[in-house]
C-alpha positions in Angstrom: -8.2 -2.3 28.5 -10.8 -5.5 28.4 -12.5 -3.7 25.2 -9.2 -3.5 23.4 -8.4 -7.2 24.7 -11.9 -8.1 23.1 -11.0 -6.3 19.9 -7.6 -8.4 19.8 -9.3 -11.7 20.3 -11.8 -10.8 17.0 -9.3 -10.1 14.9 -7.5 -13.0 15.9 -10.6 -15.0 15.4 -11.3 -13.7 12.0 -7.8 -14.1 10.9 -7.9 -18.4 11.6 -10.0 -19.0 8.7 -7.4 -18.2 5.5 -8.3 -18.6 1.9 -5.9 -20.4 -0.5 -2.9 -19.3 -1.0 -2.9 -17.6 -4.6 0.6 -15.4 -4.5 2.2 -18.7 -3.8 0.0 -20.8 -6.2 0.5 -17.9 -8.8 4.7 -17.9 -8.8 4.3 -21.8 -8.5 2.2 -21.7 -12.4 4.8 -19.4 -13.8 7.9 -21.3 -12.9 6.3 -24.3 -14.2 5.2 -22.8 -17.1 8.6 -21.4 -17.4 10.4 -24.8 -17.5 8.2 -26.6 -19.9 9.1 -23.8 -22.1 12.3 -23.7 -22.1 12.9 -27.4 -21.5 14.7 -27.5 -18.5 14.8 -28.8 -15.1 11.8 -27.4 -13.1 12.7 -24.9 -9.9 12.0 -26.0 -6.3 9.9 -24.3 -4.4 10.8 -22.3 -1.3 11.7 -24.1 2.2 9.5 -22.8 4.7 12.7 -23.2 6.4 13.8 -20.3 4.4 11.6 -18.0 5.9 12.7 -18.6 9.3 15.7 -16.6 8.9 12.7 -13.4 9.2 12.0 -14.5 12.6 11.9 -11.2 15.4 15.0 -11.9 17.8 13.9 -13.4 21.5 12.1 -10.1 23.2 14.2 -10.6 26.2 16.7 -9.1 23.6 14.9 -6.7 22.5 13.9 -5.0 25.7 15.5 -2.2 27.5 16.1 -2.1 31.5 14.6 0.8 33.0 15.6 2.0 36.4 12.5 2.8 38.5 12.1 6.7 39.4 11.0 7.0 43.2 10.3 10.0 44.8 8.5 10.3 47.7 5.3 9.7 46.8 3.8 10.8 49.7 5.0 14.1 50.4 4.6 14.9 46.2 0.3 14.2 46.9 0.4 16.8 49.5 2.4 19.3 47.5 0.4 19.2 44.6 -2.9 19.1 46.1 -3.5 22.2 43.8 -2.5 20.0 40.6 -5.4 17.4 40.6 -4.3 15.9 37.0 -0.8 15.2 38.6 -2.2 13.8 42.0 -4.7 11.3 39.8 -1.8 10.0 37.7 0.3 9.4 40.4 -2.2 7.8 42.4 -3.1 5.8 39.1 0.4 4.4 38.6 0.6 3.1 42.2 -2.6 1.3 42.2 -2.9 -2.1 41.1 -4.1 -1.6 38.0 -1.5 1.1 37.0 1.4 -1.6 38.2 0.2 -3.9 35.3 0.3 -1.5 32.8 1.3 -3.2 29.5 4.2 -1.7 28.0 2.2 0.3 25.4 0.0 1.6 28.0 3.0 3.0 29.8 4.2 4.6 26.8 0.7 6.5 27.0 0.7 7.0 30.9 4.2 8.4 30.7 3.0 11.2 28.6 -0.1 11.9 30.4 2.0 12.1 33.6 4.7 14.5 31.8 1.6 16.8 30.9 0.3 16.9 34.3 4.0 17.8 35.6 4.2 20.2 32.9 1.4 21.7 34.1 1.8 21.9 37.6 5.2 23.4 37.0 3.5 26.3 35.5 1.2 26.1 38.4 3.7 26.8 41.0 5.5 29.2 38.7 4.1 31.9 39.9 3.8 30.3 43.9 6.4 30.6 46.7 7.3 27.0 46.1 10.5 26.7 44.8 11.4 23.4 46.3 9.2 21.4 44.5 9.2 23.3 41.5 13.1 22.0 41.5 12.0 18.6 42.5 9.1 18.4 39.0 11.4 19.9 37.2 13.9 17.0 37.6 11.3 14.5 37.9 10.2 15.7 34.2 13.6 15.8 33.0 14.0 12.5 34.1 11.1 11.0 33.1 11.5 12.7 29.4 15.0 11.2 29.4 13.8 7.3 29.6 10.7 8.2 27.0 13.0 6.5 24.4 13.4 3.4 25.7 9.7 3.1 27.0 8.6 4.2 23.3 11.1 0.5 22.6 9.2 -1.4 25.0 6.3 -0.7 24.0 6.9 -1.7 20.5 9.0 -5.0 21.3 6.8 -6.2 23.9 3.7 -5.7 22.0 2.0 -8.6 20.8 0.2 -6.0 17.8 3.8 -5.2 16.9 5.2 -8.7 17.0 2.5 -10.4 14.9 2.7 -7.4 11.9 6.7 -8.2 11.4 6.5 -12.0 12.1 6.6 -13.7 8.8 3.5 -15.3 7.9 2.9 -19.1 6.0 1.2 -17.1 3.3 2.2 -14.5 0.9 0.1 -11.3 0.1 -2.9 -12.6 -2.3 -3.0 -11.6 -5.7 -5.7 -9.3 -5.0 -4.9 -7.6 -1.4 -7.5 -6.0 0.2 -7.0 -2.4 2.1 -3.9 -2.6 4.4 -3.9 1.7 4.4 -4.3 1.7 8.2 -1.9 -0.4 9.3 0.4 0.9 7.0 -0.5 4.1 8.3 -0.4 3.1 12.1 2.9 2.1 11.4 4.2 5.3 10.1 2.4 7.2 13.0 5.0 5.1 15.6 7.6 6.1 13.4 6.7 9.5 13.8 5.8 9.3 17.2 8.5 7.6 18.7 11.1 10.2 15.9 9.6 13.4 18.0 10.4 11.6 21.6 11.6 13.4 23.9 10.9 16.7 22.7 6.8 15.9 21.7 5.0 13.9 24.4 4.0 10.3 23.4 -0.4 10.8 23.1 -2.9 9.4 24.9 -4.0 6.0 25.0 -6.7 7.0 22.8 -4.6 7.6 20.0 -2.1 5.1 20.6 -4.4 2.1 21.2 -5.9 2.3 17.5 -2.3 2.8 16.1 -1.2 -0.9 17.9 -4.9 -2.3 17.2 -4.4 -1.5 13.6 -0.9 -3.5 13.3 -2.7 -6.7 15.0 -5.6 -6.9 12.8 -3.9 -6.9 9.7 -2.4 -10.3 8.1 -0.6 -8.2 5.4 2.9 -7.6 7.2 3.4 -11.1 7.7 2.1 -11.7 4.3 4.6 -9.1 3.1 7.6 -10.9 4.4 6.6 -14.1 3.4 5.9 -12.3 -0.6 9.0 -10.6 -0.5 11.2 -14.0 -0.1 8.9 -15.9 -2.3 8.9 -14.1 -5.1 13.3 -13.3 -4.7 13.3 -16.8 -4.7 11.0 -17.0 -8.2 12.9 -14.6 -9.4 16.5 -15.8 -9.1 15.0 -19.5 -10.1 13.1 -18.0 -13.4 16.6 -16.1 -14.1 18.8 -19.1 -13.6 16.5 -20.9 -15.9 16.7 -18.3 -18.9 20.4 -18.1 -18.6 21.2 -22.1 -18.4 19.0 -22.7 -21.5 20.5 -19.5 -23.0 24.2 -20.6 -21.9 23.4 -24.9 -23.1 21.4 -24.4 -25.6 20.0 -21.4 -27.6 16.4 -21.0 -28.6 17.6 -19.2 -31.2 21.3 -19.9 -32.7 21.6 -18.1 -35.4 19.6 -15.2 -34.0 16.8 -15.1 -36.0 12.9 -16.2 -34.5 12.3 -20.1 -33.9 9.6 -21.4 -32.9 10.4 -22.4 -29.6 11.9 -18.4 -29.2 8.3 -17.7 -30.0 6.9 -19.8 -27.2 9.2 -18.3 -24.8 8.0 -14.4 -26.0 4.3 -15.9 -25.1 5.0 -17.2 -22.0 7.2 -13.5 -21.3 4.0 -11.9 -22.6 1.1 -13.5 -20.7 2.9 -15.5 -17.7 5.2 -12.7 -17.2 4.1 -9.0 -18.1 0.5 -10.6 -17.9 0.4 -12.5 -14.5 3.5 -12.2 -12.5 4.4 -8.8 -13.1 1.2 -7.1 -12.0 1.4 -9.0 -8.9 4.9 -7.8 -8.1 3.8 -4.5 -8.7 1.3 -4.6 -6.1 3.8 -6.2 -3.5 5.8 -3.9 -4.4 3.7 -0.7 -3.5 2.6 -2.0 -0.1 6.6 -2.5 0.6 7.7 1.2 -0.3 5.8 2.2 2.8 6.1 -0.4 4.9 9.8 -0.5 4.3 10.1 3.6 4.7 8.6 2.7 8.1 11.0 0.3 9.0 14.0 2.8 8.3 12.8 5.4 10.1 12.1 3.3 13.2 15.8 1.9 12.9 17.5 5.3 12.7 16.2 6.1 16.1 17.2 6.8 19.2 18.1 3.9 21.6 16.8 1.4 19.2 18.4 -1.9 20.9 20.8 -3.6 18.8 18.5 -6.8 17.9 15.5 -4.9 17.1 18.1 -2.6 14.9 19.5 -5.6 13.0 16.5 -7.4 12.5 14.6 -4.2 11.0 17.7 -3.4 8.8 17.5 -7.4 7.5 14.1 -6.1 6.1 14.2 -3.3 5.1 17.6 -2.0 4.6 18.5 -0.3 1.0 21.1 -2.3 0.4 21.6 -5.4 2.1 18.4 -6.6 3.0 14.8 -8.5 1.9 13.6 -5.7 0.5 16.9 -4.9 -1.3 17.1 -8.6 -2.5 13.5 -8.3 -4.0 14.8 -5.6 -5.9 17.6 -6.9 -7.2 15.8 -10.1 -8.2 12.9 -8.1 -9.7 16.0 -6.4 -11.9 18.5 -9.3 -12.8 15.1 -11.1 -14.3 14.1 -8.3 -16.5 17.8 -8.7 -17.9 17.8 -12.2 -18.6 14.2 -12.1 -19.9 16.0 -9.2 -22.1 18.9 -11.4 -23.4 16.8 -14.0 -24.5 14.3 -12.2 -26.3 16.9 -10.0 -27.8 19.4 -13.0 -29.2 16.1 -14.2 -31.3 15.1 -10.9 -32.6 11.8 -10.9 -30.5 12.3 -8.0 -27.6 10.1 -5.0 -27.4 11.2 -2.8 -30.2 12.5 -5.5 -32.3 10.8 -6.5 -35.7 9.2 -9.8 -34.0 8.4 -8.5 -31.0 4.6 -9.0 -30.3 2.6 -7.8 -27.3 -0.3 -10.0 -27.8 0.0 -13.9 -26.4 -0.4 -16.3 -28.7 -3.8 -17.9 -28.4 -2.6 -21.1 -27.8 -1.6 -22.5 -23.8 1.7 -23.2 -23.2 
């Protein structure tokens, strides 16, 4: 427990000191670009505000009662004196340390405790004890019953969990490093917490790695934050082709201009040069993440706040993710009406896929 507290603080430590924001600066150039242009109004940025519509719900909402399981503990010890492992979890969930067990670490207890029960059941199988064979039995059914909701806990009351899905003031940079095992980790609770009750939840020493993962990476945060900045530079860049499109042609008669031409540079290298490579990226680290999120929101016993606020991400059609997509797609079109009412879109006699030389 203290060496994975020490690992937390590090990785909090190393995460204070963050380098400029370039996925922010990067849709900030093109939108500017964008309006000089096309000569029209420049877009505003963002409100931080915005992103506070990401924010997890309160954890109080998130959390699920569980009714405590007492048996006599007592009578249980001198029972299964001939089923150490069950006698040393018991006796470890009823000392002090094992009543502050965070709620990931009870996630792992409760499946070492099932396996002990499991295997003192088989124990006694074969013994003249049918009374507390009856009496693990139930205690095991019982326990494997609430394994949902502890698999919740553990997950809404984590800090590791909490800090990968809360929104961060950054978006992903423009060149993100590895994020594979958190995006893995989060896939392996997925998983984990889909096989409940029938699979056991592992150990602590699989589990531990799987929640340190989530809390030393910036990138889910970063995620959010890239997902609803670049919907937002999207919609703006869109609104802008199609008001100069709708006010005032680049091109009236159809045929090439010269400010048609700037706006094919600007589509060339702002656009299919800068932007697009960078929304390629963010949008490769969200296919997984976003997979994740479904999975863990089809559950079982997923409370209703933790439900809603993973289908507002992730959802596949009403949802941040979905809105990124649909941004991503309406701007492609109105790039493709403009270039194609001046006879300059990919295919087209003028189309060129070289930027002109010149800065716009």
């Amino acid at each position: 427990m203290n060496a994975r507290l020490l690992l937390l603080i590090t990785a909090l430590s190393l995460g204070a000191c963050t380098p400029a924001d370039d996925g922010l600066a990067l849709q900030a150039d093109y939108l500017k670009r964008l309006s000089n242009a096309l000569d029209v109004e420049p877009a505003p940025a963002l409100a931080p505000i915005e992103l506070t519509r990401y924010r997890l719900p309160p954890r109080r909402e998130r959390l699920i009662t569980i009714d405590e399981l007492r048996i006599s503990l007592l009578e249980l010890l001198v029972e299964v004196r001939r089923c150490p492992a069950l006698q040393q979890q018991i006796s470890l969930r009823n000392n002090s340390l094992g009543k502050q067990l965070t709620p990931s670490s009870r996630l792992a207890y409760e499946g070492d405790l099932l396996r002990a029960i499991d295997a003192c059941i088989e124990f006694v199988r074969g013994q003249d004890q049918q009374q507390l064979r009856g009496t693990l039995e139930q205690l095991a059914q019982d326990k494997r019953a609430q394994l949902p909701a502890v698999f919740w806990n553990a997950l809404n009351a984590s800090p590791e969990v909490e800090r990968y899905l809360r929104f961060s003031n950054q978006a992903l940079p423009t060149v993100p490093g590895e994020d594979a095992a958190a995006l893995d980790a989060l896939a392996q609770l997925a998983s984990i917490g889909n096989a409940l009750p029938t699979a056991l939840p592992p150990s602590a020493e699989r589990l531990d790695p799987l929640f340190f993962a989530l809390y030393a990476s910036d990138q889910g945060g970063q995620l959010i934050s890239s997902l609803a900045s670049l919907t937002h530079t999207l919609d703006q860049g869109s609104q802008m082709l199609m008001s100069r499109q709708q006010q005032r042609p680049l091109c009236p008669t159809g045929k090439a201009t010269e400010h048609g031409r700037i706006a094919q540079n600007i589509f060339v290298k702002y656009y299919a040069g800068s932007l697009q490579p960078y929304l390629a990226q963010v949008d490769q680290r969200g296919q997984a993440w976003s997979s994740s999120l479904r999975s863990l929101s089809s559950l079982a016993q997923v409370p209703a706040a933790t439900r809603q606020y993973l289908d507002s991400l992730s959802d596949q059609e009403v949802s941040l993710w979905a809105d990124f997509h649909q941004a991503t797609a309406r701007h492609v079109r109105s790039w493709q009406d403009l270039l194609n009412s001046c006879g300059l879109a990919p295919g087209q006699s003028g189309w060129t896929g070289n930027a002109a030389s010149a800065d716009q």
